[in-house]
C-alpha positions in Angstrom: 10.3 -48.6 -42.2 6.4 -50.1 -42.9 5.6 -53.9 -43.0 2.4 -55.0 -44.2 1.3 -55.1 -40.8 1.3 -51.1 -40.6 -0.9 -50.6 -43.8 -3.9 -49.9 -42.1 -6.2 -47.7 -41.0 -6.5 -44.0 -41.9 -3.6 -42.2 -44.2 -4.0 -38.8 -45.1 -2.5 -37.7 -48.1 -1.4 -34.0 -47.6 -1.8 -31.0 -49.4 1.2 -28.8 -50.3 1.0 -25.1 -48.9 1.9 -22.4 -51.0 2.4 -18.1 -50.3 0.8 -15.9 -52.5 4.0 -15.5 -54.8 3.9 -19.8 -54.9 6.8 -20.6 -52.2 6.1 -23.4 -50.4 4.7 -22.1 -47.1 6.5 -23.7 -44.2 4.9 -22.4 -41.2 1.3 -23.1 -43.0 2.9 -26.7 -43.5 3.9 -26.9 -39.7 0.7 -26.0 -38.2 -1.2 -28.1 -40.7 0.6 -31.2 -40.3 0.6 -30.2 -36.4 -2.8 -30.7 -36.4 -3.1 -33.7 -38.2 -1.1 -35.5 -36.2 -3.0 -34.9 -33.4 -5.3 -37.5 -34.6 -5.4 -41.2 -34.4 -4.4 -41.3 -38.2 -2.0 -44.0 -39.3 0.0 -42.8 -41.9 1.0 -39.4 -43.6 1.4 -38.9 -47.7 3.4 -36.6 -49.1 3.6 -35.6 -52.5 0.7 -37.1 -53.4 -1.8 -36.5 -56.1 -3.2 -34.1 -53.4 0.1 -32.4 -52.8 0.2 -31.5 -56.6 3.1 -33.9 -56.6 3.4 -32.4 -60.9 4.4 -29.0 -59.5 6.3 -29.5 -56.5 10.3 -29.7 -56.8 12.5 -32.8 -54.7 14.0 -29.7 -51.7 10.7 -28.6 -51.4 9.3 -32.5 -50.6 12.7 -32.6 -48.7 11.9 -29.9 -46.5 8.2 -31.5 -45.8 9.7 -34.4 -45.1 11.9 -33.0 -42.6 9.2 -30.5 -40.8 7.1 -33.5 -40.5 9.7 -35.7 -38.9 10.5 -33.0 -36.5 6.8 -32.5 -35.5 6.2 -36.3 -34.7 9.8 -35.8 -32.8 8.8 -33.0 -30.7 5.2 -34.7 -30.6 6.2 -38.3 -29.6 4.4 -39.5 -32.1 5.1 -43.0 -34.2 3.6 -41.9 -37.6 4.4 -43.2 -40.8 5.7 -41.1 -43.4 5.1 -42.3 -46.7 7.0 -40.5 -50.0 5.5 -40.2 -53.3 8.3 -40.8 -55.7 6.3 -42.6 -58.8 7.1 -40.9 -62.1 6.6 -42.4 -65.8 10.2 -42.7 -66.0 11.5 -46.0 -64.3 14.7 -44.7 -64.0 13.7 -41.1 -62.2 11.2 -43.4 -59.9 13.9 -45.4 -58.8 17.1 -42.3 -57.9 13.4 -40.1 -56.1 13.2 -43.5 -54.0 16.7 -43.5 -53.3 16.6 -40.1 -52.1 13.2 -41.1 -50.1 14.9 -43.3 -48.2 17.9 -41.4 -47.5 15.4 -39.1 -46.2 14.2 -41.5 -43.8 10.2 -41.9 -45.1 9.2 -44.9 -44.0 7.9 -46.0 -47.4 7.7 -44.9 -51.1 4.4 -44.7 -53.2 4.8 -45.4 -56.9 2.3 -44.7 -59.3 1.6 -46.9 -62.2 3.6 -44.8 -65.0 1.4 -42.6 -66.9 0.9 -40.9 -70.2 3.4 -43.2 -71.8 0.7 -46.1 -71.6 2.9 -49.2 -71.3 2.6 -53.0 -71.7 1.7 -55.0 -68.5 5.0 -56.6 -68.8 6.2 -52.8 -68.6 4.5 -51.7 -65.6 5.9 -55.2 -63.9 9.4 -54.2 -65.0 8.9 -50.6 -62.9 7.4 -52.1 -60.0 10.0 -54.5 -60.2 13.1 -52.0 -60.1 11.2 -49.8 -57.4 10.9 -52.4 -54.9 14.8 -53.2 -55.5 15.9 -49.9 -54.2 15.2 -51.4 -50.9 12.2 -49.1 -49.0 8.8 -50.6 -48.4 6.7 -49.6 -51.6 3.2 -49.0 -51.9 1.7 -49.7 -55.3 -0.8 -46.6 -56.5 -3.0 -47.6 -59.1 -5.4 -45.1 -60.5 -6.2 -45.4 -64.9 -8.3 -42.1 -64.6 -5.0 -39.9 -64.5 -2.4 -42.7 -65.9 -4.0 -43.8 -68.8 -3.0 -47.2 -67.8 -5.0 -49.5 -66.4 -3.2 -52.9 -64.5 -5.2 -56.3 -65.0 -5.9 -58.4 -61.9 -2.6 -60.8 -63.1 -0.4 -58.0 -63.6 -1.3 -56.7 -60.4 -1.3 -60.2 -58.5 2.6 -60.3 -59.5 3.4 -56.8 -58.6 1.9 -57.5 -55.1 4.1 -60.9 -54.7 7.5 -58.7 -55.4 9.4 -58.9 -52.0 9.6 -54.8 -51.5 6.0 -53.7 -52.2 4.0 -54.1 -49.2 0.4 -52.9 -50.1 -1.7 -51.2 -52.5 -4.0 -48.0 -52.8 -6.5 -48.8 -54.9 -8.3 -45.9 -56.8 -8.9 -48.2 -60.0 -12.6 -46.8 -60.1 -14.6 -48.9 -58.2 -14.6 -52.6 -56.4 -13.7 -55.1 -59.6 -10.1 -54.9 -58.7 -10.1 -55.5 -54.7 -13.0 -58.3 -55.2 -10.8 -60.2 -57.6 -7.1 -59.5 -55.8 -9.5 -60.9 -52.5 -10.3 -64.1 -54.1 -6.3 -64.9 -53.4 -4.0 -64.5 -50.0 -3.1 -60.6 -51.1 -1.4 -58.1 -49.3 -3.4 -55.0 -47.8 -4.9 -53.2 -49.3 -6.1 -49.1 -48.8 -9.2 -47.7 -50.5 -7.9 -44.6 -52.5 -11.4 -43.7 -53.8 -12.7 -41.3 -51.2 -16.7 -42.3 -52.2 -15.5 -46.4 -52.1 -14.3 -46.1 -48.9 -17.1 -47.8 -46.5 -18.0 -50.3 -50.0 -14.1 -50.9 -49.6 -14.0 -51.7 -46.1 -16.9 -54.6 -46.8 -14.6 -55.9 -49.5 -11.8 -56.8 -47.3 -9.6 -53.9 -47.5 -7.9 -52.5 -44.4 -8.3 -48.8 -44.2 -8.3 -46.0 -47.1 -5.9 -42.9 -47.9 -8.6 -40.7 -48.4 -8.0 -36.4 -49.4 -11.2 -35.5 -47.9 -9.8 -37.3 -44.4 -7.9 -33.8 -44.5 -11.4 -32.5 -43.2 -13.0 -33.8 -40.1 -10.5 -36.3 -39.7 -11.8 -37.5 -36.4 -15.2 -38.7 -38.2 -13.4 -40.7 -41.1 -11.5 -42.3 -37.6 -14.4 -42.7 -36.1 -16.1 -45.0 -39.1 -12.7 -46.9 -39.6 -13.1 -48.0 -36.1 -17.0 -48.8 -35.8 -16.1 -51.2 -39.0 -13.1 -52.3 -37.5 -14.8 -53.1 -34.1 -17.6 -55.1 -36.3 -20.3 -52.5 -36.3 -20.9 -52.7 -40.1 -24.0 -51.0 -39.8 -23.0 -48.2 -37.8 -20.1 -47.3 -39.9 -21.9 -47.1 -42.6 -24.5 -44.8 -41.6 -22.1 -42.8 -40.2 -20.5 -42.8 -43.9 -23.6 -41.6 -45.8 -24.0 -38.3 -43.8 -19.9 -37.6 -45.4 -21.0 -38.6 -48.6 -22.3 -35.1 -49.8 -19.2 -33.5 -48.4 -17.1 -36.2 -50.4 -18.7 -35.8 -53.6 -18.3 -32.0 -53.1 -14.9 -32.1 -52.3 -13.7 -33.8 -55.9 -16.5 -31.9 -57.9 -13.4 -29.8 -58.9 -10.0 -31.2 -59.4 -8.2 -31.4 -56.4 -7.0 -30.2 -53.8 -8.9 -27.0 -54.7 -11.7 -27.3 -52.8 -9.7 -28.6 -50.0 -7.5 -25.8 -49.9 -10.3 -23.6 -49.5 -11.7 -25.3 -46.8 -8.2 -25.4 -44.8 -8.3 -22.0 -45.2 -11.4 -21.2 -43.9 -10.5 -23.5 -40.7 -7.6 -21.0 -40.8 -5.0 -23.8 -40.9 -3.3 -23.0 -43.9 -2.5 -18.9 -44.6 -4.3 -19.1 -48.4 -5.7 -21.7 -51.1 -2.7 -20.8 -53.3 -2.4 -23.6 -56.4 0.1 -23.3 -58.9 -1.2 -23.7 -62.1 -2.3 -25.4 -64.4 -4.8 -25.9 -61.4 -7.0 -22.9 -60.5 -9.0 -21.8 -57.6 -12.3 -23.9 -56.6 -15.3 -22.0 -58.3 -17.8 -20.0 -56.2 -20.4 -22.2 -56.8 -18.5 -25.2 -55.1 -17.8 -23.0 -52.4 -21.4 -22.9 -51.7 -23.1 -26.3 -51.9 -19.6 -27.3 -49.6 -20.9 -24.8 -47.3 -24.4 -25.9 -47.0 -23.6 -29.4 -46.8 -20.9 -28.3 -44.4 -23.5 -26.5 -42.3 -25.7 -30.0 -41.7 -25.0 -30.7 -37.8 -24.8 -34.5 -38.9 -21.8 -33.5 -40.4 -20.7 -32.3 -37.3 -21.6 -34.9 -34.9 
């Protein structure tokens, strides 16, 4: 299971494959995680936000979860696997982390419970119960889809619970980290793909970034020039992804990043299930030209 120690680095949340009839695609799954985990990465996320976590059922997570241990098996490879198991139901968040850990993730990522917009003394209650069941927990807080939105004190005490080891932050911008870093606070990741360098200079200690899912050796790359103390150098390497980033969450995601896996033929098709739809031509096309800049490629 994750310490704090292991919350670091790059984490790529991944997407859920689908057939054209809206199965879950297996062997797309197997050759996509496959080559994500030939990487340097340091974690995996699934059922995620990016792996439309709102349409995907437990035994289909349950077969991810067991493809992907078998890969980093036949692999040799030491890669976390983290569960998203956050609901707006405390009850349902705990029994999915249960089952997490009986399927061996390493740790569980709750969302801050959403639509039913409840007190701060509500949201530390969840958190509370979560980090009971007795995997590592990583807190995901994120007010444009929760409708919530956790003050620095609420989220000071939900970081000093014994069983939550770190945070993603995708709260909107660098208010929450700067203020969480005035105190002895446990790591935390960047979960706002276009934060991620401005992140880094605030103290935190890697990011779990969807766009990572594309030229993951370059977002590795800038983690470790910043790591290594080349501040500069990191982040000029950051602004040539910038256009790509922005492009990639122009439409919700993972549309557009479907696409794109397809089109690196590494996935069969950018099947969603609705509500979410296809990425729009007109996407397609500024990705491609920003796509087609060889300082994207470098």
């Amino acid at each position: 299971m994750m310490k704090e120690h292991n919350v670091y680095g790059i984490f790529i949340p991944v997407i859920t494959p689908f057939s054209s009839d809206n199965k879950l695609d297996i062997q797309s799954f197997h050759k996509y995680v496959s080559h994500l985990v030939s990487h340097d990465i340091q974690g995996l996320v699934i059922n995620g936000t990016t792996g439309e976590s709102p349409t995907v059922q437990w035994e289909e997570v349950k077969q991810m979860v067991e493809v992907t241990q078998d890969i980093l098996t036949s692999m040799q490879k030491k890669i976390p696997i983290v569960v998203g198991t956050g609901t707006n139901d405390t009850y349902t968040t705990v029994k999915r982390t249960e089952l997490a850990a009986e399927l061996g993730a390493d740790a569980a990522m709750v969302v801050t419970p959403y639509y039913n917009k409840p007190t701060q003394e509500g949201i530390l209650e969840h958190f509370r119960m979560a980090s009971q069941v007795g995997l590592p927990v990583l807190v995901y807080e994120i007010p444009a889809r929760t409708g919530s939105r956790v003050t620095v004190d609420t989220m000071r005490k939900i970081m000093d619970l014994d069983g939550v080891i770190g945070l993603k932050d995708s709260s909107g911008g660098l208010e929450l980290l700067s203020a969480l870093m005035e105190y002895e606070t446990k790591p935390v990741l960047c979960g706002q793909d276009e934060y991620f360098h401005a992140m880094l200079c605030q103290g935190a200690t890697g990011g779990m970034l969807a766009s990572a899912n594309i030229h993951t050796n370059r977002f590795i790359e800038i983690y470790q020039r910043f790591a290594a103390g080349d501040i500069h150098g990191s982040r000029d390497d950051f602004k040539t992804l910038e256009p790509m980033i922005h492009h990639i969450f122009e439409e919700p995601a993972p549309a557009p990043l479907k696409w794109l896996l397809t089109r690196q033929d590494i996935i069969a098709n950018e099947q969603l299930r609705l509500p979410l739809m296809p990425v729009t031509e007109g996407v397609k096309q500024r990705l491609m030209e920003v796509l087609s800049d060889a300082s994207v490629y470098r």
